[in-house]
VEXDREN-2710 file (C-alpha; in Angstrom, 1 decimal):
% VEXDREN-2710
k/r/px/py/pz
1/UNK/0.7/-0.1/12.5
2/UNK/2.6/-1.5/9.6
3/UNK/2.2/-5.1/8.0
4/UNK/3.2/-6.9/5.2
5/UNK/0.5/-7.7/2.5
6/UNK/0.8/-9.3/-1.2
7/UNK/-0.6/-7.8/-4.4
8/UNK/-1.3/-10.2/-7.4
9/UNK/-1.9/-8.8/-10.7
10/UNK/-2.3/-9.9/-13.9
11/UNK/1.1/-9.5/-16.8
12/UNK/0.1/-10.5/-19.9
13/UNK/-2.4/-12.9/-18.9
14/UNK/-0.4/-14.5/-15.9
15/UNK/-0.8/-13.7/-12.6
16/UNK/2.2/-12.0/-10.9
17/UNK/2.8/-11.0/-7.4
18/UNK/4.0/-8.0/-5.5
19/UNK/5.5/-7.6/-1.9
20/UNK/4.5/-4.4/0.3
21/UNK/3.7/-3.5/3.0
22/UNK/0.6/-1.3/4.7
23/UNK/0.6/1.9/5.6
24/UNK/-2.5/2.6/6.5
25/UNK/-5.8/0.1/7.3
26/UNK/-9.0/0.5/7.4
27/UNK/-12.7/-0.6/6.7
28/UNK/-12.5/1.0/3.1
29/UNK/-9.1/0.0/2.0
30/UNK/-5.4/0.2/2.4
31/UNK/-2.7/2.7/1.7
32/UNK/0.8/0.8/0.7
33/UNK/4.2/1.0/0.0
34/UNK/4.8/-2.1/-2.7
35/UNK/7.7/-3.2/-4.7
36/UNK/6.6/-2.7/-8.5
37/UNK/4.4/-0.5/-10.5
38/UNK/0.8/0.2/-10.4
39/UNK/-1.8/1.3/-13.0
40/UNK/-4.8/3.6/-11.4
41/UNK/-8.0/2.0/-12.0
42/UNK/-5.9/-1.7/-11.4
43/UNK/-8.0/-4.4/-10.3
44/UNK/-5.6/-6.5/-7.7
45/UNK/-5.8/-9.2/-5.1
46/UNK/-4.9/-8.1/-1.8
47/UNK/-3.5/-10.3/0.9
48/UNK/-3.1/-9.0/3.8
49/UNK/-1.4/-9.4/7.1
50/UNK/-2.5/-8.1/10.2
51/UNK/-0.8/-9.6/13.7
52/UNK/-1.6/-11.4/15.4
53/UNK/-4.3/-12.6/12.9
54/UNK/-3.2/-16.0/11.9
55/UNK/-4.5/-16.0/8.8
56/UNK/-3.8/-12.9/6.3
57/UNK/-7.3/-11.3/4.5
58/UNK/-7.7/-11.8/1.1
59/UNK/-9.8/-9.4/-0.7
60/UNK/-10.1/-7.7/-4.2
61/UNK/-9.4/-3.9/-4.9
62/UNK/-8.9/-1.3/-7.1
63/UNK/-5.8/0.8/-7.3
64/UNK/-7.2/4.8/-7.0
65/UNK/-3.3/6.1/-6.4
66/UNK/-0.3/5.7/-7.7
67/UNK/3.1/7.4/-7.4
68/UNK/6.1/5.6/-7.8
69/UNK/6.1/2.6/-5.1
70/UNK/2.9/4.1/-3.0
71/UNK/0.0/3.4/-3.5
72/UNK/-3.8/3.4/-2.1
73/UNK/-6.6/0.5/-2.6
74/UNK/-9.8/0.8/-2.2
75/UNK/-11.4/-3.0/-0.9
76/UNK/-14.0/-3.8/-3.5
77/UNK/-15.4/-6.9/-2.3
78/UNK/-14.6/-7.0/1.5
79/UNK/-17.0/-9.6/4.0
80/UNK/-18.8/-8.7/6.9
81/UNK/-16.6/-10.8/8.4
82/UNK/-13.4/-9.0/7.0
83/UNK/-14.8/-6.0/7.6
84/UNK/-14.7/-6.6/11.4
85/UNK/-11.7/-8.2/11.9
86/UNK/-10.0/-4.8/10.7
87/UNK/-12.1/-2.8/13.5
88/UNK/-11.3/-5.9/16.2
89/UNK/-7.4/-5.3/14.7
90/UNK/-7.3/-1.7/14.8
91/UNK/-9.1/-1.5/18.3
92/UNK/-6.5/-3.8/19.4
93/UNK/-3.5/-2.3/17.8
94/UNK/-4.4/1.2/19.4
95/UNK/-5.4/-0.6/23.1
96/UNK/-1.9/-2.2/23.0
97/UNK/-0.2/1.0/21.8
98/UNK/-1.8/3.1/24.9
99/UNK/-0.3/-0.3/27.2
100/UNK/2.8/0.5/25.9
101/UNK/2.8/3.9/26.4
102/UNK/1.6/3.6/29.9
103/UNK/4.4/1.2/30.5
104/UNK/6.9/3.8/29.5
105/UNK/4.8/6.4/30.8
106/UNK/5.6/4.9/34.8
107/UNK/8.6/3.6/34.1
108/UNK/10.0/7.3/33.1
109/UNK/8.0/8.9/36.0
110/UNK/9.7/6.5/38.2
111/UNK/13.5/7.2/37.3
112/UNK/12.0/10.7/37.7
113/UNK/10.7/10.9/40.8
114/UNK/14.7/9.0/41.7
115/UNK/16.4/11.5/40.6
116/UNK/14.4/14.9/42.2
117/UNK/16.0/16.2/45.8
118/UNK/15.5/14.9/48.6
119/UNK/14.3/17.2/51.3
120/UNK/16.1/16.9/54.7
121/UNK/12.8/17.4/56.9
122/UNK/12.3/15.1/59.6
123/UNK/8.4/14.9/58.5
124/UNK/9.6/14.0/55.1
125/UNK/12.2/11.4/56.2
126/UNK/9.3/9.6/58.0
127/UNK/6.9/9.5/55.5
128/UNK/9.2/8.3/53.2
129/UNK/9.6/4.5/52.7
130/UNK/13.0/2.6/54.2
131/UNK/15.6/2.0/51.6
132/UNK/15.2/-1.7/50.7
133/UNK/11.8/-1.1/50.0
134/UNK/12.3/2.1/47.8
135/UNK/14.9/-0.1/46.5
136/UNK/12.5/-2.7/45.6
137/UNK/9.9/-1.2/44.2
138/UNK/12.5/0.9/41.5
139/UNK/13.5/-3.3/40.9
140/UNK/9.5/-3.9/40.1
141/UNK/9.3/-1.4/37.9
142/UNK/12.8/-2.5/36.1
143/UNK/11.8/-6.4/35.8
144/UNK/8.6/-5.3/34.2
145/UNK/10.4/-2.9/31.6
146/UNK/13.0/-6.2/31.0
147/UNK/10.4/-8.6/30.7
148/UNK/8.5/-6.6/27.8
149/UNK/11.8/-6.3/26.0
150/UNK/12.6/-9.6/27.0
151/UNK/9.3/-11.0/25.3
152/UNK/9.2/-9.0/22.3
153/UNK/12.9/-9.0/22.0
154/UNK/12.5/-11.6/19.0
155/UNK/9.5/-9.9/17.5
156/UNK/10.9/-6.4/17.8
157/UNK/14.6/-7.3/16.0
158/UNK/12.4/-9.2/13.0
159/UNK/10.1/-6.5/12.6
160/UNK/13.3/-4.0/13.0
161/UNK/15.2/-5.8/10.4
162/UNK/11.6/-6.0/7.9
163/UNK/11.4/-2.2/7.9
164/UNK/14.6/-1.5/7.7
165/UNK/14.9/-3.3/4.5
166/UNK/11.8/-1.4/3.5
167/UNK/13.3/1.7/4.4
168/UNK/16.0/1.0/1.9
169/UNK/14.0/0.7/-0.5
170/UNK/11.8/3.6/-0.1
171/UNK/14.9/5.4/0.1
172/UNK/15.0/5.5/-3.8
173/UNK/12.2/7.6/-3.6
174/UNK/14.5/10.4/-2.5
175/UNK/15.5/10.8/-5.8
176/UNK/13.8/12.7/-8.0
177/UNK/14.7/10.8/-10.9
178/UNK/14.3/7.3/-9.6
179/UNK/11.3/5.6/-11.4
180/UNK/10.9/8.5/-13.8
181/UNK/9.2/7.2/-16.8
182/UNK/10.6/7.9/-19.9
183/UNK/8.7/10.6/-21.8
184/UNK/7.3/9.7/-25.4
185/UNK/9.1/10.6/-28.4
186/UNK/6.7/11.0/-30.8
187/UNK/2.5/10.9/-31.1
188/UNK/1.6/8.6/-33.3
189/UNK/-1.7/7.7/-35.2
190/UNK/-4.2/5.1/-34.3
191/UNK/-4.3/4.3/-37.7
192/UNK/-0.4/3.2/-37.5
193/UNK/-0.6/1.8/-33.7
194/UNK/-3.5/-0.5/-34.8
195/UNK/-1.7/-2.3/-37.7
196/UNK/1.2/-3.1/-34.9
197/UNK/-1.1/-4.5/-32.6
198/UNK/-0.6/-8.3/-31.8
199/UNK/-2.7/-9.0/-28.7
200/UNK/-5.9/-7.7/-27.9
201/UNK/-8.0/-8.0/-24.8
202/UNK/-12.3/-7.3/-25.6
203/UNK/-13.1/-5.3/-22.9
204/UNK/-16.4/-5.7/-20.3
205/UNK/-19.6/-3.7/-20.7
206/UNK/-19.9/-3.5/-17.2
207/UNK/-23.6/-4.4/-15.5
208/UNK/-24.3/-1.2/-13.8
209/UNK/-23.5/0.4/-16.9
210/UNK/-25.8/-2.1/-19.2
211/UNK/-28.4/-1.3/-15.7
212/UNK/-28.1/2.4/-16.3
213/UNK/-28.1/2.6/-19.9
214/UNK/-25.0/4.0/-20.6
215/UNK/-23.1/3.7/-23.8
216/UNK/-20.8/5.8/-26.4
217/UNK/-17.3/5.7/-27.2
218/UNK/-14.5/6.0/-24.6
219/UNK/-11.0/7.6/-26.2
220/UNK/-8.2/7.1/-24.2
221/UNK/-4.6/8.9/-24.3
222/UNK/-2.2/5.9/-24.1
223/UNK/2.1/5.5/-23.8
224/UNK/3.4/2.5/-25.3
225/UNK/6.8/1.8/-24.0
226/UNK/9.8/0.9/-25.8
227/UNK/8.7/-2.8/-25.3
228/UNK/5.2/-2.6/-26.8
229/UNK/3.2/-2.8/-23.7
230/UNK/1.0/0.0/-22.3
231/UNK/2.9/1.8/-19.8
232/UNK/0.1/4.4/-18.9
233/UNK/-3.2/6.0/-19.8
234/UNK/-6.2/7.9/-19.2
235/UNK/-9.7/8.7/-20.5
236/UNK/-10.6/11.8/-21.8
237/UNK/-13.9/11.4/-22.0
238/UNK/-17.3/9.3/-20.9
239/UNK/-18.8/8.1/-17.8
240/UNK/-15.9/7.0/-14.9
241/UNK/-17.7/3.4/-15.3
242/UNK/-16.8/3.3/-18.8
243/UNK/-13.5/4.4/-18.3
244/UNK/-12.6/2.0/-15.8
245/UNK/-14.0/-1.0/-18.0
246/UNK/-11.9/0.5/-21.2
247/UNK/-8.7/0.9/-19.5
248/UNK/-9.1/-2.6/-17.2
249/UNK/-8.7/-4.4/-21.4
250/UNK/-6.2/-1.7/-22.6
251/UNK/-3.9/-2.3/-20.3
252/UNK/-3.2/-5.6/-21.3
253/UNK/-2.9/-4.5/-25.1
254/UNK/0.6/-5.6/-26.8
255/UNK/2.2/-3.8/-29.7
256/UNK/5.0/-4.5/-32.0
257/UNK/7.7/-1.4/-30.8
258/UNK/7.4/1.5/-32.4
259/UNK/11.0/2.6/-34.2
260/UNK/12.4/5.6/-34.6
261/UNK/15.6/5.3/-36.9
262/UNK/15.5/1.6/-36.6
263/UNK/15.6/2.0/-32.5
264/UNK/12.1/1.4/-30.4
265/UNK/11.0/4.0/-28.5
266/UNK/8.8/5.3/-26.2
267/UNK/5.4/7.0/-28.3
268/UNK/1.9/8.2/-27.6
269/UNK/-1.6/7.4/-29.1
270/UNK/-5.1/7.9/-29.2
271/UNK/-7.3/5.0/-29.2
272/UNK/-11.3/4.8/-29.0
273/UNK/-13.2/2.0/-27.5
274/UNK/-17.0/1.7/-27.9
275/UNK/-19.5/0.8/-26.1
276/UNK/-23.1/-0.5/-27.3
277/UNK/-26.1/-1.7/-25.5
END
């Protein structure tokens, strides 16, 4: 069942928030179709909607997939009592889907059953019930059907008209080149990218880490877009927990663009970030 749910991350320091919707729910996170771009390895706030909850779940997570406008969280901080409020949801969510199905299930067997032959045997004429109350019960069965329309009339158009405006947005995905990022133009030195650096964000030796006793230096392949920000990166090297804490302060790194004949462009670096004990 699909709800809507809220993402907040951080943009240069200020929080900013993105509409989705879920996918998928479950105890261990949430798979999501959400209206901006993602960063794997993303710490975000999730709040989340699940009817007929009254209040939506708020929780942290980390993003573990990104492509294009889906995405998958993983809950990194969800409550006991969160945690079962999703089951209580879920087991809801499927009884009421097997209610409805039975519903339809009777209702179709019904006109069914209305439509076959009828044999012309006296034995079957008299087992049969008289007309007005054949008549009747075919009415039970259509008052019930009306009534669940009837109720969830309201509920059913909005949540009609929510998806569909979803759907047209997912329908960009269609495309192969909608939210293609542009490929970098040239790989440029740390040496240079470090000189047009004007905001930089120390990263967190993470506990478990300082726990474990891990340390070295983390390099990092990172695109700078046309704006100066960090568009995208990975690690290629170190422990994942190093990784993650590296790329959690790179991402809000800010450059001066990079020009190529006097135009900025999209480039390419290698940048190393240590860690000590």
């Amino acid at each position: 069942m699909q709800g809507p749910l809220d993402l907040t991350v951080l943009r240069s320091g200020v929080p900013d928030t993105l509409p989705g919707r879920s996918l998928n729910v479950c105890e261990r996170g949430v798979a999501a179709i959400v209206a901006g771009e993602l960063v794997a390895g993303e710490s975000v706030g999730v709040e989340l909607q699940l009817p007929p909850l009254a209040e939506p779940l708020r929780m942290r997570a980390l993003v573990r997939y990104q492509d294009r406008l889906r995405c998958g969280l993983e809950f990194v901080s969800l409550s006991a009592e969160q945690r079962a409020a999703i089951r209580n949801w879920a087991r809801e969510a499927k009884a009421t889907a097997g209610e409805h199905s039975a519903v339809a299930g009777a209702v179709s067997t019904t006109e069914e059953k209305r439509n076959e032959p009828e044999a012309r045997t006296d034995a079957h004429m008299q087992r049969k019930p008289p007309g007005n109350a054949r008549r009747k019960r075919r009415g039970s069965w259509r008052l019930v059907a009306l009534l669940l329309l009837a109720s969830g009339g309201g509920v059913g158009l909005w949540l009609w008209h929510w998806n569909h405006t979803w759907d047209e947005l997912e329908s960009g995905l269609k495309n192969p080149q909608a939210g293609t990022p542009e490929k970098p133009r040239a790989q440029v030195s740390a040496d240079v990218m470090e000189k047009l650096l004007v905001h930089r964000v120390e990263p967190t030796y993470p506990a478990e880490a300082r726990k474990d006793g891990l340390e070295g230096t983390i390099a990092l392949d990172i695109v700078i877009g046309r704006d100066g920000s960090v568009q995208g990166m990975h690690a290629l090297n170190g422990p994942d927990v190093l990784a993650r804490a590296a790329m959690d302060a790179l991402r809000w790194w800010k450059f001066e663009p990079y020009r190529i004949n006097g135009e900025p462009a999209v480039v390419e670096t290698t940048l190393a970030v240590e860690f000590k004990r």
